[in-house]
RODO-2510 file (C-alpha; in nm, 4 decimals, decimal comma):
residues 380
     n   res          X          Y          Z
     1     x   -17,7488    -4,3004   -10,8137
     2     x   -17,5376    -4,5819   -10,6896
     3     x   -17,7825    -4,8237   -10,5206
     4     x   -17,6725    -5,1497   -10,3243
     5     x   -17,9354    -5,4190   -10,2217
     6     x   -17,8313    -5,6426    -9,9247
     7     x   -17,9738    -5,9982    -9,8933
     8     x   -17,8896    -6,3138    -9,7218
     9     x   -17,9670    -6,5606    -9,9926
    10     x   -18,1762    -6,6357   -10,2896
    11     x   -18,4134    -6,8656   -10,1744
    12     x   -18,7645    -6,9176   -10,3286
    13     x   -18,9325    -6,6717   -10,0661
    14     x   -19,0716    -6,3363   -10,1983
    15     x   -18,8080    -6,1114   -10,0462
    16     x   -18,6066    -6,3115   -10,2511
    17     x   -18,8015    -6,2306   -10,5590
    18     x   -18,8699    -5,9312   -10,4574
    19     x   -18,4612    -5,8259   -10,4103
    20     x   -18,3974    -5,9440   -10,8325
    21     x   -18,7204    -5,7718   -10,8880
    22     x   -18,5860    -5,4441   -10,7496
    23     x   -18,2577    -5,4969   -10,8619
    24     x   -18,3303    -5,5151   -11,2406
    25     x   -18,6294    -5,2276   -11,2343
    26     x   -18,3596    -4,9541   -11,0738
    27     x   -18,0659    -5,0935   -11,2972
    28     x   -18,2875    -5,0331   -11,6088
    29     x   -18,4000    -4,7075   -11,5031
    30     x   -18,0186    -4,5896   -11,5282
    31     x   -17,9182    -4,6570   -11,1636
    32     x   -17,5975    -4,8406   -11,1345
    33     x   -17,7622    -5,1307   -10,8857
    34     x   -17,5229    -5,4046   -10,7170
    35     x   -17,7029    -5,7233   -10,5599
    36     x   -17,4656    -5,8359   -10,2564
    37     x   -17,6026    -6,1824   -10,1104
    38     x   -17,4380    -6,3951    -9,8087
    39     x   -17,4512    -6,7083    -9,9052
    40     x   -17,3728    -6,7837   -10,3037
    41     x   -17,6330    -6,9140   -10,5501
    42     x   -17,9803    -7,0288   -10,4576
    43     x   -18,3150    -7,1560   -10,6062
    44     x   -18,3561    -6,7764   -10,7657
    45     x   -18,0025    -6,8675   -11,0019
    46     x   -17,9098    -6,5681   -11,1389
    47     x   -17,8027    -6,5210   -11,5323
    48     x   -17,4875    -6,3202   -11,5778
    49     x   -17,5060    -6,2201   -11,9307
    50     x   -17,8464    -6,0876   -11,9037
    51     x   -17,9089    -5,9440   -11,5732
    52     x   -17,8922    -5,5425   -11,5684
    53     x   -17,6739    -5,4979   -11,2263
    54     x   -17,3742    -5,6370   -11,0456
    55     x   -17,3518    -5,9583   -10,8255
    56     x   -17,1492    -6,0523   -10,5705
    57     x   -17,1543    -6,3400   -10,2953
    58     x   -16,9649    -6,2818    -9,9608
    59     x   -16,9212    -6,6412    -9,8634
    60     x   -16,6691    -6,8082   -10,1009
    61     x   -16,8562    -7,1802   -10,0818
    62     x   -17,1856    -7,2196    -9,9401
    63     x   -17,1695    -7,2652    -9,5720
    64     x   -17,5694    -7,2893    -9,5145
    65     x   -17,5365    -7,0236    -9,2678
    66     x   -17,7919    -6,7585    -9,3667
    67     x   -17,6109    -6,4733    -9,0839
    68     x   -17,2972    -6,5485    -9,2228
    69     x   -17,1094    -6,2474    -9,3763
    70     x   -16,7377    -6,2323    -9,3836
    71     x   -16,6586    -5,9201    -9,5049
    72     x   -16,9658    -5,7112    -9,5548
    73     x   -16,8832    -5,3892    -9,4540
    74     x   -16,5849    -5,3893    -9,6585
    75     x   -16,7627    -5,5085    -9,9331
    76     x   -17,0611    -5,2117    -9,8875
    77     x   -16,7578    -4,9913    -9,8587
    78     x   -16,5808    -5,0796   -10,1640
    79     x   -16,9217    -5,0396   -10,3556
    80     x   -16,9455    -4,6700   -10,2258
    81     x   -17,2942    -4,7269   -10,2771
    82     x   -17,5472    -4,3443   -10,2599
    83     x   -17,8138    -4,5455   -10,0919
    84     x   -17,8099    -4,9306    -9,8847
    85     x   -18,1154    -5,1365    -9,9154
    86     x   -18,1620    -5,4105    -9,6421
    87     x   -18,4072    -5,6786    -9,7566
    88     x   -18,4897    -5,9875    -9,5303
    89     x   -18,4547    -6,0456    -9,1409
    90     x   -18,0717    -6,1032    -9,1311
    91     x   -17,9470    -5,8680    -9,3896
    92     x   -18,1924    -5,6023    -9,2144
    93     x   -17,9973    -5,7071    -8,8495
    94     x   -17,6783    -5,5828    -9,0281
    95     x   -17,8214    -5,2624    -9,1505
    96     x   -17,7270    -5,0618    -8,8102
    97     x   -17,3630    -5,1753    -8,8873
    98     x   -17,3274    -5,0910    -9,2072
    99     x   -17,4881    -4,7552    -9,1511
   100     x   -17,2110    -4,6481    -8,8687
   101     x   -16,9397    -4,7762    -9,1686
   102     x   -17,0804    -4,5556    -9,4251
   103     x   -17,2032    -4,2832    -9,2211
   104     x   -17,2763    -4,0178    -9,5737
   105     x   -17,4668    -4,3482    -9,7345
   106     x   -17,8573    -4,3708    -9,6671
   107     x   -17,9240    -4,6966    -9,5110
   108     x   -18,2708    -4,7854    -9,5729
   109     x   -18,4379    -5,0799    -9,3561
   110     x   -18,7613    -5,2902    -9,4569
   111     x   -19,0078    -5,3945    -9,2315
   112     x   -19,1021    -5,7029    -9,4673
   113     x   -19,2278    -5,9610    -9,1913
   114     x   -19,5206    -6,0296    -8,9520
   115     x   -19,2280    -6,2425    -8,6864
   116     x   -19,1151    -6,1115    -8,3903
   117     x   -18,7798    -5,8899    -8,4517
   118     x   -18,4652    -5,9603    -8,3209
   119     x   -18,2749    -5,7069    -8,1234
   120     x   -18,0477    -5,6343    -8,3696
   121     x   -18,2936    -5,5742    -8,6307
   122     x   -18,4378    -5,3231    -8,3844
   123     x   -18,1296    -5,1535    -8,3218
   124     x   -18,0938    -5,1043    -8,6911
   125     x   -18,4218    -4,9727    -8,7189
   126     x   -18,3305    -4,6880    -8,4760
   127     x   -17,9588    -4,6541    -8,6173
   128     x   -18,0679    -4,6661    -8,9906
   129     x   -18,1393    -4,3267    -9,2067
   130     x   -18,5113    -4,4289    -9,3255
   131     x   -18,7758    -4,7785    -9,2966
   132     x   -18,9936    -4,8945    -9,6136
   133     x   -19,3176    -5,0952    -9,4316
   134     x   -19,4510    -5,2968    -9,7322
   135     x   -19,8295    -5,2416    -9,5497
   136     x   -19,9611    -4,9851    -9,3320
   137     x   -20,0170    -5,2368    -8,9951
   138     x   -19,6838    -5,3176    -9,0253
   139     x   -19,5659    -4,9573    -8,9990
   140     x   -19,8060    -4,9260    -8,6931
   141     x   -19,6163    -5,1919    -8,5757
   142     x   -19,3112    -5,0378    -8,5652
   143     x   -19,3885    -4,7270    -8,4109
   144     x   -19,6277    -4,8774    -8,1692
   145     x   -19,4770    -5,1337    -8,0185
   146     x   -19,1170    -5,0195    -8,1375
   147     x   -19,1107    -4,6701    -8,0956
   148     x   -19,0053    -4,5746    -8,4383
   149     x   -19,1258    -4,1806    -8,5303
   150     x   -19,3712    -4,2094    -8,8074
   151     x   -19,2288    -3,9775    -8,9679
   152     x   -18,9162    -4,1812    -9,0830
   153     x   -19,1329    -4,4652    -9,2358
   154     x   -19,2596    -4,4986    -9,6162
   155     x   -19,5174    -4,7270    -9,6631
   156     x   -19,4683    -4,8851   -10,0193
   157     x   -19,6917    -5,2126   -10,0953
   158     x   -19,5027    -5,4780   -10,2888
   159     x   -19,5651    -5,4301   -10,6892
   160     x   -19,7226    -5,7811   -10,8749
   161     x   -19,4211    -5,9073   -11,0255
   162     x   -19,5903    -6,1165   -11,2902
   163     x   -19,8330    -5,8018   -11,4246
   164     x   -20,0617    -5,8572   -11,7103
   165     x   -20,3827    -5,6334   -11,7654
   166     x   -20,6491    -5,9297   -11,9272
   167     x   -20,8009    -6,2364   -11,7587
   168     x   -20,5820    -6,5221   -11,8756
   169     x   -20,8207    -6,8833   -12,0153
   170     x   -20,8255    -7,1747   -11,7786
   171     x   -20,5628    -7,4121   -11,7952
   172     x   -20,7965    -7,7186   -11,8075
   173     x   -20,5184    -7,9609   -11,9301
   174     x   -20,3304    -7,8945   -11,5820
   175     x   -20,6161    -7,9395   -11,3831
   176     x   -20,7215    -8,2403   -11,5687
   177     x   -20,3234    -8,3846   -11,5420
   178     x   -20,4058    -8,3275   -11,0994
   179     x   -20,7614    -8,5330   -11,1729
   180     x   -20,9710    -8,2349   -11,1201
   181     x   -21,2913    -8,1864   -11,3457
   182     x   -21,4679    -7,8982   -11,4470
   183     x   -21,6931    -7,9092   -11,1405
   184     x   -21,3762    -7,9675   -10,8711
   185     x   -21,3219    -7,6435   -10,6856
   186     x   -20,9148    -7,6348   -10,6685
   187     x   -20,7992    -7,4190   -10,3716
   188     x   -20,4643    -7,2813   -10,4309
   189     x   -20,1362    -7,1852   -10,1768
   190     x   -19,8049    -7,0733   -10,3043
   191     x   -19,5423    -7,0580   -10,0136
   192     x   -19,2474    -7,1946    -9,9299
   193     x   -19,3010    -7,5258    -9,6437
   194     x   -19,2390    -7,3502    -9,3112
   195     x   -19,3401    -7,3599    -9,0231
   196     x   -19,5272    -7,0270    -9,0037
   197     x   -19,6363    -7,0332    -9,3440
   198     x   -19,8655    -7,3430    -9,1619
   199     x   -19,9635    -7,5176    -9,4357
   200     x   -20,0282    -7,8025    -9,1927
   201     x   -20,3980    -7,6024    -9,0733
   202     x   -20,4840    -7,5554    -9,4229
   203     x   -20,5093    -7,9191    -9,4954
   204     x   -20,6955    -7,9932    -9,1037
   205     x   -20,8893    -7,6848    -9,2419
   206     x   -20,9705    -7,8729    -9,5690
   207     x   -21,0595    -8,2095    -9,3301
   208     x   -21,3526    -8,0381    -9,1766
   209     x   -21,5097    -7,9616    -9,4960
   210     x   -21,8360    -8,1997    -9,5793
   211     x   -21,7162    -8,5052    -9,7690
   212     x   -21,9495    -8,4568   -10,0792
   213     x   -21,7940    -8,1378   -10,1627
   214     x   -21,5074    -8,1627   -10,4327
   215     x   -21,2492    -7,9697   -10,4133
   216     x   -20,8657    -8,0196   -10,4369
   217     x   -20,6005    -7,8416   -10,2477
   218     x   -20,2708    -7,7474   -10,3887
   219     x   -19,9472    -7,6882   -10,2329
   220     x   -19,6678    -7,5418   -10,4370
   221     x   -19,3165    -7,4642   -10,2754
   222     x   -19,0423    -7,6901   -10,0966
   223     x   -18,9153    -7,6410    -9,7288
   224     x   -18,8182    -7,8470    -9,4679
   225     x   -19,1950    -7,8943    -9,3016
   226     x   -19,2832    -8,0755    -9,6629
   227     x   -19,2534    -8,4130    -9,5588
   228     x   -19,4513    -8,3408    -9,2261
   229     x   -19,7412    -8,1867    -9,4014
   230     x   -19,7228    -8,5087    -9,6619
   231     x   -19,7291    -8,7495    -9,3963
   232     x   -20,0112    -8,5457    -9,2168
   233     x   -20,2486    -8,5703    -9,5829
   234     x   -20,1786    -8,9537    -9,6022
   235     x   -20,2634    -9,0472    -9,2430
   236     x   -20,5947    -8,8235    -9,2593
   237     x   -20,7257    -8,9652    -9,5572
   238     x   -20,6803    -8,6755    -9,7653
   239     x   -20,3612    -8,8110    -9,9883
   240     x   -20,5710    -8,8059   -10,3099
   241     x   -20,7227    -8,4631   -10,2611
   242     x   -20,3913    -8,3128   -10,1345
   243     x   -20,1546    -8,1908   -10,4242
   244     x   -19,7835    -8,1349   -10,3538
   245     x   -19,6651    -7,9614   -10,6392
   246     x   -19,2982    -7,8589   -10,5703
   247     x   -19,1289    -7,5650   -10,6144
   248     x   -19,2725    -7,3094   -10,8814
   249     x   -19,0291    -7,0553   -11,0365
   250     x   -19,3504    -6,9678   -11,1900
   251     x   -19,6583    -7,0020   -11,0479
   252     x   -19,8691    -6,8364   -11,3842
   253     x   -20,0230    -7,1361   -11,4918
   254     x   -20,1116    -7,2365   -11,1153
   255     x   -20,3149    -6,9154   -11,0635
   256     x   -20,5032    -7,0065   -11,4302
   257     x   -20,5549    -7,3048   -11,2909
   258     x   -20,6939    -7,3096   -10,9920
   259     x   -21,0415    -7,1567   -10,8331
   260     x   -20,9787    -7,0123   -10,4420
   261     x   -20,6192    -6,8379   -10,3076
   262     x   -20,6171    -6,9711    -9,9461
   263     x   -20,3476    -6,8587    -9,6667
   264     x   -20,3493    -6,9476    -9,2923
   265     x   -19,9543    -6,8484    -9,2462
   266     x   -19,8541    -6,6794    -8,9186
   267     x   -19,5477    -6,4859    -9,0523
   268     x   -19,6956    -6,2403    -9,3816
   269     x   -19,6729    -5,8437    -9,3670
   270     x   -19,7790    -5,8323    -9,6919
   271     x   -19,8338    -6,1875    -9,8827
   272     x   -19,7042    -6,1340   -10,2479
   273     x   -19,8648    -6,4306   -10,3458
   274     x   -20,2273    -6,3392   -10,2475
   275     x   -20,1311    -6,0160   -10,4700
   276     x   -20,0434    -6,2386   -10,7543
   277     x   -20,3560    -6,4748   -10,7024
   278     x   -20,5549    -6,1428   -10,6864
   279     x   -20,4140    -6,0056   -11,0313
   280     x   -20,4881    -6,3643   -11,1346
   281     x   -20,8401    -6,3576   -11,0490
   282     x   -20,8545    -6,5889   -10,7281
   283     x   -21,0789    -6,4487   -10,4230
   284     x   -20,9054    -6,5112   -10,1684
   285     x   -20,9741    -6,6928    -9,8024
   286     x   -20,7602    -6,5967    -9,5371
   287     x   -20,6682    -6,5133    -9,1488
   288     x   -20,6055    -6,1568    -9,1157
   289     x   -20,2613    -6,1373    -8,9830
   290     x   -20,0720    -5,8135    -8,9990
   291     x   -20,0994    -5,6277    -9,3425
   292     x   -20,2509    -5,9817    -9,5547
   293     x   -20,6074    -5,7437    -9,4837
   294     x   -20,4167    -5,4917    -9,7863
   295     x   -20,3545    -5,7458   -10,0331
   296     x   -20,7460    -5,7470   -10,1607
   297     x   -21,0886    -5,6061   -10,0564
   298     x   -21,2011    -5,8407    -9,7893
   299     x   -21,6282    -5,8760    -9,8659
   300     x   -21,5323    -5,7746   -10,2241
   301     x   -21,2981    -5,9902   -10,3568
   302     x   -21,2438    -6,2768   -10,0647
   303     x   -21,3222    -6,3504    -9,6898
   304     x   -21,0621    -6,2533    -9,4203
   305     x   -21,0712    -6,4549    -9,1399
   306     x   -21,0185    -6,3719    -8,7641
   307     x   -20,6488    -6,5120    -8,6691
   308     x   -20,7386    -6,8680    -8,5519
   309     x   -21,1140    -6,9060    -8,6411
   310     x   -21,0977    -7,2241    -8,7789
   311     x   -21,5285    -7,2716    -8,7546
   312     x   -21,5180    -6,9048    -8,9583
   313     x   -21,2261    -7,0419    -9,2227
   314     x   -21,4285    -7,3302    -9,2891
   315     x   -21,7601    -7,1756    -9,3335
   316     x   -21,6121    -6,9337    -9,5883
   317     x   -21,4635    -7,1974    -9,8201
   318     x   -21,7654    -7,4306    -9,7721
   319     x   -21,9626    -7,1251    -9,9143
   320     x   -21,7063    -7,0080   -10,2106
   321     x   -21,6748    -7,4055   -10,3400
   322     x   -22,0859    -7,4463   -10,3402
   323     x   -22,1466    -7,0579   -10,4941
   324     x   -21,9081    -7,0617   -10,8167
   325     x   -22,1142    -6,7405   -10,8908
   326     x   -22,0138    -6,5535   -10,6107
   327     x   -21,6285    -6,6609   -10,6908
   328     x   -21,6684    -6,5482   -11,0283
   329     x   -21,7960    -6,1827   -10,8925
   330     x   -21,4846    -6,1914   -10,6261
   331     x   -21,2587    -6,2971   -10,9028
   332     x   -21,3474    -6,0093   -11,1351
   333     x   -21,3083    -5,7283   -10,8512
   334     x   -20,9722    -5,8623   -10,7243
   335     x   -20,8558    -5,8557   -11,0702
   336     x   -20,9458    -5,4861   -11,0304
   337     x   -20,7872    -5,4584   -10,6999
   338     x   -20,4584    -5,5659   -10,7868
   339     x   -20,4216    -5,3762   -11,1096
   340     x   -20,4912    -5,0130   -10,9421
   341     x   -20,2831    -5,0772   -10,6171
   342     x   -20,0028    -5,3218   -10,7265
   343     x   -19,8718    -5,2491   -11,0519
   344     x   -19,5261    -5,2485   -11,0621
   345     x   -19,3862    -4,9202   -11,2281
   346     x   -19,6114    -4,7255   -10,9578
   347     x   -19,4445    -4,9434   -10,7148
   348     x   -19,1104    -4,8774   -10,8557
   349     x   -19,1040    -4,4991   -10,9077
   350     x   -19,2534    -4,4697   -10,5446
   351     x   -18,9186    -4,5768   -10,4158
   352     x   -18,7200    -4,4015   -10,6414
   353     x   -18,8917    -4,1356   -10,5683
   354     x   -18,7819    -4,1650   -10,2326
   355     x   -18,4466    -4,2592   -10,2728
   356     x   -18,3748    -3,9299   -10,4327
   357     x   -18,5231    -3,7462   -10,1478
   358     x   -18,3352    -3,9306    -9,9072
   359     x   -18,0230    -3,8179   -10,1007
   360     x   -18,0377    -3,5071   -10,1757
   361     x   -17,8070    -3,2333   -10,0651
   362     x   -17,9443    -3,0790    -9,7539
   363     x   -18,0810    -2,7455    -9,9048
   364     x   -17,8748    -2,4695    -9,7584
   365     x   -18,1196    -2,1977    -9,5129
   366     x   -18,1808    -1,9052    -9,7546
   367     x   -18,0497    -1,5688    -9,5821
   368     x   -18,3446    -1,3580    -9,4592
   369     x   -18,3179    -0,9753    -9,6742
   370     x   -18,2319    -0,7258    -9,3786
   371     x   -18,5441    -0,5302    -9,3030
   372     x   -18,4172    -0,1681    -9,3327
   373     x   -18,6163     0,0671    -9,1162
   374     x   -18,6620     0,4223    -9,1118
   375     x   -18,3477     0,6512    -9,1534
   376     x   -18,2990     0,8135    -8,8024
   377     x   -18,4519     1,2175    -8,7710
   378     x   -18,2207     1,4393    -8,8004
   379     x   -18,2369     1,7801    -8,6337
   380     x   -18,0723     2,0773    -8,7842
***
């Protein structure tokens, strides 16, 4: 099967991840898999040499412009591609397009995002062949308040990209390098700094907890609302408790670090890194925003919080930093959790699986045998 993933960039995000992820699974399971990106380049650098599938770039110098894309549908036609996969907002707005250029190619959309959708990304939604939802409120989404027939969506979660089976030790030296001590309860968010990933409530969040308790909060990613959520920490008081790591092309030794997964973003469908943090044994705290209830057992292994309910976030990390017992009993059921609903070759084969459905040959109508009835009387 000739597969071709669309995406607008390779930024740090996990669509991002998620699109190399893909890529490199399907090229190593004998697919012949072509990643086709807008913009050149990006944080997630790709390695010629070793990389499984083909990579191409449509803008010739980076113009910063993610819905740039001179050239695509020539491009998608020259890769004469079985089956298009549309990953992110803007590559998922050309989708419609690039189905009406390759009409006998399946186009296949992702619903990937808890924002509001763009017209065009609708239209390709009713123009495309088939949707993947990566959660099952998103798919409600879509044919609830978009009017998409259930019947042409797949719900596939997103598979742990970093997947190992045993409870990895404690990295104490990196904890101790960040000044926390044994006791400190280190609350963890991995994300990239925007807006609607609103890391700026997590640390007014963290300001309302009682000033005895000690805990640290850690930031890891880059974005442009970085500085503002620095300059918020310092003027608050909370510059020494408030860790801005940077961007993470591997956040392993974060999750080993740290003690509680916490997310207040606006913008998740599915949050790939409360999967990870899962897998990693963090119970996670977090606002339930569109499918972020799937990515653990909320009473089993973490709290999730009404949208908004900052008295309700607050009371549920006050409780998880005093009770490291009751983290401990989240942490080991999450572990469990992740491993039986995210592991990525299940994840994998369930969309090839579906690929080579949507492919198939029609299957001609099978000719009913003619009934013969009974020879007419004859009368001699």
């Amino acid at each position: 099967m000739k597969i071709l993933i669309v995406q607008d960039y390779l930024r740090s995000g996990g669509t991002e991840r998620q699109s190399v992820f893909m890529a490199t699974a399907f090229a190593r399971a004998g697919h012949e898999v072509a990643l086709l990106t807008f913009r050149p380049r990006g944080v997630l650098e790709l390695d010629g040499e070793q990389q499984p599938f083909a990579f191409r770039s449509l803008q010739s110098f980076d113009t910063g412009l993610d819905w740039f894309a001179p050239g695509l549908l020539g491009a998608a036609a020259e890769a004469a591609p079985d089956l298009v996969l549309c990953m992110g907002r803007m590559a998922n707005c050309y989708a419609g397009f690039i189905q009406r250029r390759l009409p006998r190619a399946v186009v296949v959309c992702t619903m990937r995002t808890g924002k509001l959708l763009p017209w065009l990304f609708v239209r390709s939604l009713k123009l495309c062949r088939h949707i993947i939802a990566n959660s099952h409120v998103a798919k409600r989404v879509l044919t609830d308040d978009h009017g998409i027939p259930a019947h042409k969506i797949t719900v596939i979660h997103n598979p742990v990209l970093r997947f190992t089976d045993e409870a990895a030790p404690r990295n104490h030296a990196l904890r101790r390098y960040h000044g926390a001590n044994p006791a400190t309860a280190v609350l963890l968010n991995v994300a990239m700094f925007r807006p609607e990933k609103n890391q700026r409530e997590l640390i007014e969040l963290c300001a309302k907890l009682p000033g005895y308790l000690d805990w640290q909060l850690w930031l890891a990613g880059d974005g442009p609302a970085r500085k503002k959520c620095e300059r918020l920490a310092h003027d608050i008081g909370l510059g020494a408790r408030v860790k801005f790591l940077g961007y993470a092309s591997d956040p392993t030794q974060l999750y080993h670090a740290a003690d509680l997964a916490v997310l207040a973003s606006q913008s998740e469908s599915l949050s790939n890194f409360l999967i990870e943090a899962q897998l990693h044994g963090l119970p996670a705290v977090a606002y339930d925003i569109v499918g972020v209830g799937e990515c653990f057992a909320p009473g089993r292994s973490g709290c999730l919080i009404p949208n908004a309910d900052q008295a309700a976030f607050v009371t549920a990390l006050d409780r998880l930093i005093r009770q490291p017992a009751e983290r401990q009993r989240f942490a080991q059921h999450g572990r469990e959790h992740a491993a039986a609903h995210f592991v990525p070759e299940r994840q994998m084969q369930a969309h090839l699986t579906l690929f080579r459905e949507l492919t198939a040959p029609p299957k001609e109508p099978r000719e009913e045998p003619r009934k013969l009835g009974k020879p007419p009387l004859t009368i001699g």
